[in-house]
DRENDO-1510 file (C-alpha; in Angstrom, 1 decimal, always signed):
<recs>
REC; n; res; u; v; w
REC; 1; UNK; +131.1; +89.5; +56.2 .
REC; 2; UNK; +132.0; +91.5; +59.4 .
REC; 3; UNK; +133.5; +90.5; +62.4 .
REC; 4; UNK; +133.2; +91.9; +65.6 .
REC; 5; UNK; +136.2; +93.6; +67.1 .
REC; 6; UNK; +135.8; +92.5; +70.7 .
REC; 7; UNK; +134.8; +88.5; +70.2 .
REC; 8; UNK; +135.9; +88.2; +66.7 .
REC; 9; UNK; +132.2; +86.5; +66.0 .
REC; 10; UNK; +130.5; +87.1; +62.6 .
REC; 11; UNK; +128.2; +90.1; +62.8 .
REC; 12; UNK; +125.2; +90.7; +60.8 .
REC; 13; UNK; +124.1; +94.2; +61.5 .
REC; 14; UNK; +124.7; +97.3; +63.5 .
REC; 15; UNK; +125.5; +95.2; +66.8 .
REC; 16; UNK; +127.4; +91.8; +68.1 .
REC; 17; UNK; +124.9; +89.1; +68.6 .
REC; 18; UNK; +127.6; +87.3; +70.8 .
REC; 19; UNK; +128.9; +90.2; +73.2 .
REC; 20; UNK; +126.4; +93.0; +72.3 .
REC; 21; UNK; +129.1; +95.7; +71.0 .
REC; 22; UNK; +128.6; +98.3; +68.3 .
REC; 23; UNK; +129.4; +97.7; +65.2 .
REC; 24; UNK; +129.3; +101.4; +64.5 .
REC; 25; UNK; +132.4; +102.5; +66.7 .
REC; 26; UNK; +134.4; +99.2; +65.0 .
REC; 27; UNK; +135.5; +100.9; +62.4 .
REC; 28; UNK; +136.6; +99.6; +58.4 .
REC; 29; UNK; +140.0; +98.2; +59.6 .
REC; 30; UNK; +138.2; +96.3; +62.2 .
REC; 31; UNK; +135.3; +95.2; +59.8 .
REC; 32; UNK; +137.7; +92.7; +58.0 .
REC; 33; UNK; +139.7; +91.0; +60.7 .
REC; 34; UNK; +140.2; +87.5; +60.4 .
REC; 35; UNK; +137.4; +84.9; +62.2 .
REC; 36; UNK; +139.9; +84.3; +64.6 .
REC; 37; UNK; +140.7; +87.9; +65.6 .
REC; 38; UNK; +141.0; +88.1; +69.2 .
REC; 39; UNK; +141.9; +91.2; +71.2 .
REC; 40; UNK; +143.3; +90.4; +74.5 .
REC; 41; UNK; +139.8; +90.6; +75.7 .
REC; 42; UNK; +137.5; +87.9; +76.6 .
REC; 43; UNK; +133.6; +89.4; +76.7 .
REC; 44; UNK; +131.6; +88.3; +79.9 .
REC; 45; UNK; +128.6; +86.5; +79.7 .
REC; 46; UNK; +125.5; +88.2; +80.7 .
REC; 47; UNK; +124.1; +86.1; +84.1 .
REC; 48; UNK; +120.6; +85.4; +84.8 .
REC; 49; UNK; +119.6; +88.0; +87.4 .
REC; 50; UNK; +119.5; +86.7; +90.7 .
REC; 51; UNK; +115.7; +86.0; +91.6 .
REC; 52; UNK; +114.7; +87.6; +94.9 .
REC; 53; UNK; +115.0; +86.0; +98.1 .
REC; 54; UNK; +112.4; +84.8; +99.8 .
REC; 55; UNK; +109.0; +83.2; +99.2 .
REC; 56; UNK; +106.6; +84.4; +97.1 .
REC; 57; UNK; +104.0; +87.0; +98.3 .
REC; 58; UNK; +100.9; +85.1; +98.6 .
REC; 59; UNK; +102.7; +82.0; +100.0 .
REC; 60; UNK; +104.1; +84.8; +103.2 .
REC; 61; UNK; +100.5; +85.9; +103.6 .
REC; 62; UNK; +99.1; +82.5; +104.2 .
REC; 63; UNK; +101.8; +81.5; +106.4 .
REC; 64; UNK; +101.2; +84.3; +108.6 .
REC; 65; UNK; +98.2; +82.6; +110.3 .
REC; 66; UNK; +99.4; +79.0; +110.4 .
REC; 67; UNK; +100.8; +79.4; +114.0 .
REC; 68; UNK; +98.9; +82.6; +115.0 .
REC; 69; UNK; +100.5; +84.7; +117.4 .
REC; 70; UNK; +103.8; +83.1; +116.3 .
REC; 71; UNK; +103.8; +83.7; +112.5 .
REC; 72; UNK; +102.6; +87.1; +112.8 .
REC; 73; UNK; +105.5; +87.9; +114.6 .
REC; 74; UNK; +108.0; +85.5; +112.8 .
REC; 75; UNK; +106.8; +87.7; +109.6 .
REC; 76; UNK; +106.7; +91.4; +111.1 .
REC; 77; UNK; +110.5; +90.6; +112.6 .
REC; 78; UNK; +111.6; +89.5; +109.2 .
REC; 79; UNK; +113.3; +91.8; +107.0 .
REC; 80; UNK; +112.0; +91.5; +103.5 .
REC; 81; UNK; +108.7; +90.5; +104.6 .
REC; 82; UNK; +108.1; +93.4; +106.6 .
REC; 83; UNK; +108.1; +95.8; +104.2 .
REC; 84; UNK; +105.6; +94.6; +102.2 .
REC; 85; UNK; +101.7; +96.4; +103.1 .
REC; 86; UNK; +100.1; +93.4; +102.3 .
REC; 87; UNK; +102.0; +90.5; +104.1 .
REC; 88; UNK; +102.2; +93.3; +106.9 .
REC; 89; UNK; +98.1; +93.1; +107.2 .
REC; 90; UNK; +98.0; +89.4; +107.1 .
REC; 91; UNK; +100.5; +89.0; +109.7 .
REC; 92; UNK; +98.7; +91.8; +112.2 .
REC; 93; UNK; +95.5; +90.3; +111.3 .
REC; 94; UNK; +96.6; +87.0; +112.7 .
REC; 95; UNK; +98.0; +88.2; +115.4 .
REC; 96; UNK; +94.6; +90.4; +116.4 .
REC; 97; UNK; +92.7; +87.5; +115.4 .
REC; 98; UNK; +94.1; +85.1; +117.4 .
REC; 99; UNK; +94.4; +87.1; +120.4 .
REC; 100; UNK; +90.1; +88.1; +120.0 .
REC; 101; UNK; +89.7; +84.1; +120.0 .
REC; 102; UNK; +92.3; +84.2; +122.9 .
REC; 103; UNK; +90.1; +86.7; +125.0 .
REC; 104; UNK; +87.2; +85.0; +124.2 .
REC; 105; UNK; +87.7; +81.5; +125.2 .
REC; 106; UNK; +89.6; +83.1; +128.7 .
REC; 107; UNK; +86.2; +84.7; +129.2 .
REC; 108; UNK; +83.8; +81.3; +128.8 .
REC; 109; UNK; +86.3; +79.6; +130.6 .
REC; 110; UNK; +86.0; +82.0; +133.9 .
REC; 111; UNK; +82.0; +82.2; +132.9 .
REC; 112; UNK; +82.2; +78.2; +133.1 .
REC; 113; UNK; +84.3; +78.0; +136.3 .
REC; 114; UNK; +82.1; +80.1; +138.1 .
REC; 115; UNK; +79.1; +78.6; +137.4 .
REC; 116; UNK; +77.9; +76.0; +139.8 .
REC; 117; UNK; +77.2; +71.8; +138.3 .
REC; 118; UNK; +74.9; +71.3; +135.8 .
REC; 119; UNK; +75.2; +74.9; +134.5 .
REC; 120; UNK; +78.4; +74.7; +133.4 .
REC; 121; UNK; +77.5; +72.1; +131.1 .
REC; 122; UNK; +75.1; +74.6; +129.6 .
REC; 123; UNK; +78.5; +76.0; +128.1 .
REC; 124; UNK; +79.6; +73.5; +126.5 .
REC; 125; UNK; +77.5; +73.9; +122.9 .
REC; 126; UNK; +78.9; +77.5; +123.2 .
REC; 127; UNK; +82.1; +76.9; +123.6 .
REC; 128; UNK; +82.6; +73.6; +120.8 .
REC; 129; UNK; +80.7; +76.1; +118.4 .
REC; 130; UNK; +83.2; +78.6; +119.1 .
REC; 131; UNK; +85.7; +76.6; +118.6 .
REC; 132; UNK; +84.7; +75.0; +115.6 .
REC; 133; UNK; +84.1; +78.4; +114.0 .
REC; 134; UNK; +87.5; +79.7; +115.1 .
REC; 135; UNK; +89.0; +76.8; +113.2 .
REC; 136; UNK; +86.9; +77.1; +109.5 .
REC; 137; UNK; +87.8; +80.9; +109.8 .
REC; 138; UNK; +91.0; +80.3; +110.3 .
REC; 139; UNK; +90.9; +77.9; +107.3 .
REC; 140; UNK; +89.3; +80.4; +105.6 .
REC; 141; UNK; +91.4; +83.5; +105.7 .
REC; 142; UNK; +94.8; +80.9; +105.1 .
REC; 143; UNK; +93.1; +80.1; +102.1 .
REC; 144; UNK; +91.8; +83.6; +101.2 .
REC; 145; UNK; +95.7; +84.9; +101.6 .
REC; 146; UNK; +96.9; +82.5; +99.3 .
REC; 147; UNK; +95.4; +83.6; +96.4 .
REC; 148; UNK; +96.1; +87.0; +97.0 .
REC; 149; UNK; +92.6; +87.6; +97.9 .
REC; 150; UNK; +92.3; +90.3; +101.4 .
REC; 151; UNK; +89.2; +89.2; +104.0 .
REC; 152; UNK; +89.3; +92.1; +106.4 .
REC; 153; UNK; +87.5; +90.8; +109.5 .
REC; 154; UNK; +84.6; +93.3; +111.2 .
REC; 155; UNK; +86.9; +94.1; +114.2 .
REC; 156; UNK; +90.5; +93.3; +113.8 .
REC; 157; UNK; +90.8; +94.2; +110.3 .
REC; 158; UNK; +90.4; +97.5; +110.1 .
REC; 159; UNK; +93.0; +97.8; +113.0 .
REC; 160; UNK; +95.3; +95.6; +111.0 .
REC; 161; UNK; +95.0; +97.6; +108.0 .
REC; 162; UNK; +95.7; +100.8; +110.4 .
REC; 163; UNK; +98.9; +99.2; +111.8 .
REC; 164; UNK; +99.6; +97.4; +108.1 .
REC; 165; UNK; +99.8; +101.0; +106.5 .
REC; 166; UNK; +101.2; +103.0; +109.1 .
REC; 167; UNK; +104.9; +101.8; +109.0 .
REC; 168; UNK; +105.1; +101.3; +113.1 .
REC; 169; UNK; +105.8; +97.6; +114.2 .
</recs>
C-alpha cells in the first residue's frame, strides 16, 4: 500500500484522498514510507466557502415595498443590493409607486377641501376605494417579488425598469 508523502495517509490511486496531493510527483522512495511518515508539514483543511452576505434575492425584492419610499431607498443606498437589476426595479418601483398613490390622495384631499358640505362627502367612496386598492396592490406586488415573479405596473414600471437597467441612482 502507498502512503502519501505530505500527510502520510494511505493512498489508493493517483491522488491523496486526505490532502488532495499527487501521487504521481511522490516518487518510489516516497511510495513506502512508514504510516506514520510525517514531513514537517501539516496539510490545511479545505474550508466551506464563505456564503454571501446578505439576504437572499427574492426576500430583498419584497422588502423593497414594505415601507415604500423608505425601503426603496434603504435598498438603492445599500451596496450589494444595488447592483443587482432586479432588486434595483423593485426598489424604484416602490418608490414610483408609492409616490403615484402619494400624488393621488394629495389631489382628492385638495378636491375634498375645496368642495363645499355635503359634497365632500361625495368623496368619500372614492377615496376608501382608493385606498383599499392601494393596499391589496401593495400586497400584491410584495408577494409577486417574493417569488421572483416581476409585475411591471402600467405607469411606473416601465420607468422603473428604465432607471433599474440604466446604472444611475
Amino acid at each position: 500500500m502507498a502512503f502519501c508523502p505530505n500527510c502520510g495517509a494511505p493512498v489508493e490511486g493517483s491522488f491523496c484522498a486526505k490532502c488532495g496531493a499527487s501521487m504521481a510527483a511522490a516518487g518510489a522512495a516516497s511510495a513506502s514510507a512508514a504510516p506514520g511518515f510525517t514531513p514537517g508539514y501539516t496539510p490545511v483543511q479545505p474550508v466551506a466557502p464563505i456564503p454571501a452576505a446578505g439576504m437572499a434575492e427574492n426576500t430583498a425584492s419584497a422588502l423593497c415595498y414594505v415601507l415604500g419610499l423608505i425601503t426603496g431607498i434603504i435598498f438603492l443606498v445599500l451596496a450589494p443590493y444595488n447592483q443587482n437589476r432586479n432588486i434595483r426595479f423593485h426598489a424604484f418601483q416602490s418608490i414610483f409607486f408609492h409616490v403615484g398613490l402619494i400624488i393621488i390622495w394629495m389631489g382628492l384631499f385638495i378636491v375634498g377641501f375645496a368642495l363645499p358640505g355635503v359634497l365632500h362627502l361625495l368623496l368619500l367612496p372614492i377615496d376608501l376605494l382608493l385606498w383599499f386598492g392601494g393596499f391589496l396592490l401593495w400586497l400584491y406586488l410584495m408577494y409577486k417579488a417574493y417569488n421572483n415573479q416581476r409585475v411591471v405596473l402600467p405607469i411606473v414600471g416601465p420607468i422603473a425598469e428604465k432607471q433599474a437597467y440604466s446604472g444611475n441612482i
